[in-house]
C-alpha positions in Angstrom: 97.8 -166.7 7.0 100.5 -168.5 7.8 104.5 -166.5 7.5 107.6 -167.4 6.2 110.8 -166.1 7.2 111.1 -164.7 3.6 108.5 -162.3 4.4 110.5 -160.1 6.6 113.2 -160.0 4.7 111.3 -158.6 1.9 109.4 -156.2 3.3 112.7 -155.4 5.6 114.5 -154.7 1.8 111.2 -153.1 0.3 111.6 -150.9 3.1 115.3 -149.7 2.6 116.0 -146.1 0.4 118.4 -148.4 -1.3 116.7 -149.7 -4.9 117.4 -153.1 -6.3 115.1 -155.1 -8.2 113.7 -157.9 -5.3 113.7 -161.7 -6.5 112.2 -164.8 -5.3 114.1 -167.4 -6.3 112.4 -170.9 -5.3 111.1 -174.0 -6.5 106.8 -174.7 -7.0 104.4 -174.5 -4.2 106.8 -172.9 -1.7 104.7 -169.9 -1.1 106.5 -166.9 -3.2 103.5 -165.4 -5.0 102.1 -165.2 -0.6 105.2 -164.4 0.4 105.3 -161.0 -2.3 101.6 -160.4 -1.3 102.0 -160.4 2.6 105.3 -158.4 2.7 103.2 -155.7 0.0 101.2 -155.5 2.3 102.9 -155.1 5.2 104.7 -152.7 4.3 101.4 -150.2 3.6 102.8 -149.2 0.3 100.7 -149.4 -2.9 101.2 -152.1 -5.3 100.5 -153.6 -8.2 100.8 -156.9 -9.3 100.1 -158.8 -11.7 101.3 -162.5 -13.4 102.1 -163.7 -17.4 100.3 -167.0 -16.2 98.0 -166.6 -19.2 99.3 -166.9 -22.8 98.2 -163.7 -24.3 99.8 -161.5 -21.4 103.8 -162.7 -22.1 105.0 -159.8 -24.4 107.5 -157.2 -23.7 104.7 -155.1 -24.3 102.8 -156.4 -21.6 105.7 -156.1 -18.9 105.6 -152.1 -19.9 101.7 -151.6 -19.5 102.2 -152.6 -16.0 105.5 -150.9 -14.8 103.3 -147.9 -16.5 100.4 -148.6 -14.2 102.8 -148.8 -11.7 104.7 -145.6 -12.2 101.6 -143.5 -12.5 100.7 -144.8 -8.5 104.7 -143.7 -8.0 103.6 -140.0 -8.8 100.9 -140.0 -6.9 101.0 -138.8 -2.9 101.1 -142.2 -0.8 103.3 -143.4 1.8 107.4 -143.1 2.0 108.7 -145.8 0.1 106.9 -145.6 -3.4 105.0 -148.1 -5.1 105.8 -151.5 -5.6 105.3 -153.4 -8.7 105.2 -157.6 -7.9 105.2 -159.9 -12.1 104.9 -163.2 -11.3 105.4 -165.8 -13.3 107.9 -163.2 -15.4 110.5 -165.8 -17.0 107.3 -166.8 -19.5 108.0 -163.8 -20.8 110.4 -164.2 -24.1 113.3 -161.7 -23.6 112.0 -160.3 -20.0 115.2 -159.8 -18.5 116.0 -157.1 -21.2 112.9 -155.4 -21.0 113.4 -155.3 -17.5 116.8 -153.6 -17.8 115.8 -151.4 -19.9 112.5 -149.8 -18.0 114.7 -150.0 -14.4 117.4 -148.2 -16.4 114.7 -145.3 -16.9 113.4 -145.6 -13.7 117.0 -145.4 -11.9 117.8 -142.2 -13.9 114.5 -140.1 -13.6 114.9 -141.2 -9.7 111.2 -142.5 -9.9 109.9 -143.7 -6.4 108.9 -147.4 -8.0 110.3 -150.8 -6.2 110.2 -154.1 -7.8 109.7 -157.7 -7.1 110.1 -160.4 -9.9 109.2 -164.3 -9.1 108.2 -167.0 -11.0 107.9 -170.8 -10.4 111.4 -171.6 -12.7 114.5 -171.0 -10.7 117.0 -172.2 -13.7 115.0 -169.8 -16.2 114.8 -166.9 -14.0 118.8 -167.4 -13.1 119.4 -167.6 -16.7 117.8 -164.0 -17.3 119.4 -162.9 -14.4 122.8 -163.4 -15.4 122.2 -162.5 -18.8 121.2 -159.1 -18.6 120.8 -158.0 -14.9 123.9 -158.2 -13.4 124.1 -155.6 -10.6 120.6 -154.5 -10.1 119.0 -157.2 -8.4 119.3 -158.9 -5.1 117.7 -162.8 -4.8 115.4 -163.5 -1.4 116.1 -167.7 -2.1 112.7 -169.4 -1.0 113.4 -173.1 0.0 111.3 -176.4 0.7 108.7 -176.3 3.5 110.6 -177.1 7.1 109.6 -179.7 9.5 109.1 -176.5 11.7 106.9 -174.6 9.4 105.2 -177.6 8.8 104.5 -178.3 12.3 103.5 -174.7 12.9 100.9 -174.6 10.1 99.2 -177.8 9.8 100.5 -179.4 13.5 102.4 -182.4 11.4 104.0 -184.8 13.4 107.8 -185.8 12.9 106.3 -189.2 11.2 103.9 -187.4 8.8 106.6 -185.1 7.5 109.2 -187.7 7.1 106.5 -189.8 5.5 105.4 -186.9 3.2 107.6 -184.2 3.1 106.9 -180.0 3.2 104.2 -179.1 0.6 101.6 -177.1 2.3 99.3 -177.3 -1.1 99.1 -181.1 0.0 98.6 -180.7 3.8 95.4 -181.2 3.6 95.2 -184.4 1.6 97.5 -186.6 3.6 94.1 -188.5 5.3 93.3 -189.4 0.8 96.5 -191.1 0.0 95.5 -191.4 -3.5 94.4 -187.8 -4.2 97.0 -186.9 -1.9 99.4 -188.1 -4.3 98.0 -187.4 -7.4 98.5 -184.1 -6.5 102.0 -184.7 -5.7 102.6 -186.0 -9.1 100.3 -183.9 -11.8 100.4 -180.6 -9.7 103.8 -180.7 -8.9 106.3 -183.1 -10.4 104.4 -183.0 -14.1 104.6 -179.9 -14.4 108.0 -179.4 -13.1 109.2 -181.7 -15.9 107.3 -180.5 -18.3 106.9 -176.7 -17.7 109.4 -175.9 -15.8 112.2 -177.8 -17.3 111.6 -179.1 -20.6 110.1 -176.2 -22.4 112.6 -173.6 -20.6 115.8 -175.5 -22.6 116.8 -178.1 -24.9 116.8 -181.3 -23.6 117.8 -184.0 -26.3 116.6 -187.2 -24.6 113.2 -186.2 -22.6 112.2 -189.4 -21.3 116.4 -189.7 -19.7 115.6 -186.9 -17.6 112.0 -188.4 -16.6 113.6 -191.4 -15.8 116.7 -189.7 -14.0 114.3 -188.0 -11.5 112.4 -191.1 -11.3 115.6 -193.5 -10.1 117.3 -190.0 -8.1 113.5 -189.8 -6.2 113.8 -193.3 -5.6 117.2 -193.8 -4.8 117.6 -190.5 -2.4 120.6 -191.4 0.3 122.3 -193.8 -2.1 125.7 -192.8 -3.6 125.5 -194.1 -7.3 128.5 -193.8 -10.5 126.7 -192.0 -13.3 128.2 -195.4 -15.4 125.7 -197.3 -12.9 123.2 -194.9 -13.1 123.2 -195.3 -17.3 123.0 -199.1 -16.5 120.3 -198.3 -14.6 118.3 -196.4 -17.2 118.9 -198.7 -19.8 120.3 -195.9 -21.8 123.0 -195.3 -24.7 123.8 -191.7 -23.5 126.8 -190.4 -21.8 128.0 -189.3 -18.6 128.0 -185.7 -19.2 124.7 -185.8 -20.5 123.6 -187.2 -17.3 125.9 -184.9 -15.1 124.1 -181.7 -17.1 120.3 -183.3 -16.4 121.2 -183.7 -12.8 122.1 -180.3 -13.1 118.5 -179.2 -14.2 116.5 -181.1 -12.1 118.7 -179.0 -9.3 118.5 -175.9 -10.4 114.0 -176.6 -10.7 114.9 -177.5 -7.1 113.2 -181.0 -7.1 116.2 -183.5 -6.7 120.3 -182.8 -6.7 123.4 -184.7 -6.7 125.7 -184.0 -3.9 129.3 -184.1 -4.1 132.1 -185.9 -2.1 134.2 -183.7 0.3 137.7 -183.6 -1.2 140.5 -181.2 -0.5 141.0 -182.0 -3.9 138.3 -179.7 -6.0 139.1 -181.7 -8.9 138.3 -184.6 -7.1 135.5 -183.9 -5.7 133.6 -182.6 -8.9 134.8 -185.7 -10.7 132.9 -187.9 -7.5 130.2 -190.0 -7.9 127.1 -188.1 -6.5 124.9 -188.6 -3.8 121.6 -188.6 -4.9 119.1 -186.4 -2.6 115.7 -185.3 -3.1 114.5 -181.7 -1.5 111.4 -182.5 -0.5 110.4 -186.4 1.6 107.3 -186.2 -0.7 109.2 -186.9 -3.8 110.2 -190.3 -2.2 106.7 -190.9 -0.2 104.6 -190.5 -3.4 106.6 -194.2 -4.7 105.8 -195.5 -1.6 102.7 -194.8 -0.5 102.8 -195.9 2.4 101.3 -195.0 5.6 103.4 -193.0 8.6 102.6 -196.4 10.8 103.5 -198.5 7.9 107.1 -196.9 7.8 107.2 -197.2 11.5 107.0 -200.6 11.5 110.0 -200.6 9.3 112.8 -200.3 10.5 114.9 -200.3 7.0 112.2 -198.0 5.5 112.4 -195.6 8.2 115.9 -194.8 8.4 116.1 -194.8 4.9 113.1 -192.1 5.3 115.1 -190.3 8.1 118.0 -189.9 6.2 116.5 -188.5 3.3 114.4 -185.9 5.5 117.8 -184.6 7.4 119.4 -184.2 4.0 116.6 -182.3 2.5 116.7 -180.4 5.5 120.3 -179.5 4.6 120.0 -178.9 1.0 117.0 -176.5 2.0 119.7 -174.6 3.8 122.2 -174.7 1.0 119.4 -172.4 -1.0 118.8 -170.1 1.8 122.2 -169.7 3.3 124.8 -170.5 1.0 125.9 -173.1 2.9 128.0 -175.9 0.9 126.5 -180.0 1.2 128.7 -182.8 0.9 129.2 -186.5 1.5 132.4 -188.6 2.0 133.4 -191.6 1.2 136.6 -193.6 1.7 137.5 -196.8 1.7 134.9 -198.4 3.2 134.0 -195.5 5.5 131.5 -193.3 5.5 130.3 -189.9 6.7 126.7 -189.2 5.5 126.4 -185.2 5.4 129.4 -182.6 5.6 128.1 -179.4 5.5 130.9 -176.3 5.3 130.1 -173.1 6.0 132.6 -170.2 4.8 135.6 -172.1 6.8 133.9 -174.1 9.4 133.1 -177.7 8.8 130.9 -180.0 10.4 130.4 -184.1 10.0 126.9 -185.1 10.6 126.1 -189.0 11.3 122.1 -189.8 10.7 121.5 -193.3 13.0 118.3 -194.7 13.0 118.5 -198.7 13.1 119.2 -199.1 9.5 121.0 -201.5 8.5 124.2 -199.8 6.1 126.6 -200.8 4.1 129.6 -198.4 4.7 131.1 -198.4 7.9 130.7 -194.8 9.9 133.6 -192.7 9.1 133.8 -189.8 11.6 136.9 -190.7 13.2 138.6 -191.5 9.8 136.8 -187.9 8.3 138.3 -186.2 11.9 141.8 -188.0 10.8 141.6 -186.6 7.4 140.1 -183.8 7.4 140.0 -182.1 11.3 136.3 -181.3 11.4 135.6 -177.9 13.9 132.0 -180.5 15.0 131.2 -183.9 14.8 127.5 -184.1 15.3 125.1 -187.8 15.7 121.2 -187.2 14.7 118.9 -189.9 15.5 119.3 -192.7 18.0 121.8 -191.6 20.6 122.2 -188.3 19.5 120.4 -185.0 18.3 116.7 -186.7 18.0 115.1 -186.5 14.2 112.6 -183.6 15.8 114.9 -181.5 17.3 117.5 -181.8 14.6 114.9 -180.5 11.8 112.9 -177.8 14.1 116.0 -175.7 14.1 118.0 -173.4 11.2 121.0 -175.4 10.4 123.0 -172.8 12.2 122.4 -173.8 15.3 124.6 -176.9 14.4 126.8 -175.8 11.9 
């Protein structure tokens, strides 16, 4: 079975003497119930684990019959490091994060040898609980989008298959049955991310605005739109903030963002008008449906594609680590990615025979803004493969 890079790190923390309550913190079908199961494993520990998938089980009551289960394997002899207790699915749970406390509370002060790992398949609900009531005892293991690499690795994807349809391993094998291959894409995945993972986790006053946000941000990834345009757009009497705050959510389930432009100015910046980017090339390949060759052929298509790919290559990063993602715009000029790491800030060109707009802006961004690395992916430059084979720190 195939590894992420999350898996060390988990079993390296599940390891530790130290005792903080582990969390995977990613969007759907990114592997975190395998991930939890393989670095359980590896570590040779028991464990027990168990999900609230199923209506009946999501009670406070049924959170304590497992961490029960799970301390009575804590008294028993077994290997150094206690036993592990893995809830998935946990923020279906009503009031989890409280029950939670209040059993690693007990835990923590009878110095009872019992680990645990919490994930589910809602980032913004689990984040929610987190903040609410857990501040302190946990640390988050963030589990991004499928990589070009891993993709490659796994399933031997070429760089036109993923650009074409993104990092989902769950699809991998359906990419030769276009049409199943993207009603998967749609029921499995963005369906019930609207509807599960979204609308019944908070209010949301206009439902079918935030269906049709995702729809025009899937569809528009790359593009730098106004949220006044993007209301024209939608044909909708709402507001801006309204917008701004769905934007937000459809983030935070990790399916499409809006990045900001790189200001000095923080003020500024926030007040921008976002550039709209998808994490995963699937969301944009499922409108399309078209063929890797098809997209080939096409020159527009494809670097509109390549684009998309490189930035949902660096908003993977921004999950896993921390980095920030930014656009700029001035003027007429254009830089298409700036990401900034701690101090460090690097200007990233993506070139591929599309035809643009906006005229490129390094040397007005170097002017402005004094850049530490200027870096060109695609033609002339850092080629698409080798650009998203590698960690973004090896360029930034």
């Amino acid at each position: 079975m195939y590894q992420r890079a999350q898996c060390a790190i988990l079993e390296r923390r599940l390891r530790e003497p130290r005792r903080f309550i582990q969390v995977l913190l990613g969007p759907r079908q990114t592997g975190k119930t395998t991930i939890a199961r393989q670095a359980c494993e590896a570590c040779g520990a028991p464990f027990v684990n168990a999900s609230a998938d199923r209506p009946e089980l999501r009670s406070a009551a049924w959170i304590e019959q497992m961490w029960d289960q799970a301390r009575v394997q804590a008294r028993s002899p077994g290997p150094e490091g206690g036993t592990i207790l893995v809830l998935d699915e946990i923020h279906k749970v009503p009031g989890w994060a409280d029950t939670v406390k209040a059993l690693w509370d007990e835990d923590a002060f009878a110095n009872r040898a019992l680990k645990v790992v919490l994930l589910g398949s809602s980032p913004w609900a689990i984040r929610r609980g987190l903040g609410d009531s857990l501040g302190g005892r946990f640390e988050v293991v963030p589990v991004g989008h499928w990589s070009f690499a891993e993709m490659r690795d796994a399933f031997g994807w070429d760089i036109d298959r993923f650009v074409c349809f993104g990092g989902y391993p769950g699809a991998a094998p359906l990419v030769d049955e276009p049409e199943r291959w993207a009603s998967y894409i749609q029921d499995a995945l963005i369906e019930t991310t609207l509807s599960r993972d979204i609308l019944l986790m908070t209010r949301v006053d206009k439902p079918a605005l935030l269906r049709r946000l995702f729809d025009l941000a899937s569809a528009c990834s790359g593009t730098i739109l106004s949220y006044q345009k993007m209301l024209g757009q939608l044909q909708d009497a709402g507001n801006t903030t309204t917008l701004a705050h769905y934007l937000e959510l459809l983030s935070g389930a990790g399916i499409v963002c809006g990045l900001d432009k790189f200001a000095g100015n923080v003020v500024r910046q926030r007040a921008s008008s976002p550039k709209l980017q998808v994490f995963n090339n699937a969301l944009v390949g499922v409108r399309l449906r078209r063929s890797p060759v098809e997209v080939r052929h096409d020159p527009e298509l494809w670097g509109r594609l390549c684009e998309s790919a490189v930035g949902a290559h660096l908003v993977n990063a921004r999950v896993e680590s921390g980095v920030e993602v930014f656009y700029w715009r001035e003027r007429g000029f254009e830089v298409d990615f700036v990401v900034r790491r701690q101090d460090e800030v690097t200007a990233i060109e993506v070139k591929s025979g599309r035809t643009r707009e906006a005229r490129r802006g390094t040397d007005a961004f170097a002017a402005a803004f004094k850049p530490d690395r200027r870096l060109l992916v695609g033609t002339g430059g850092i080629p698409f493969e080798e650009f998203l084979s590698a960690p973004l720190t090896k360029w930034a």
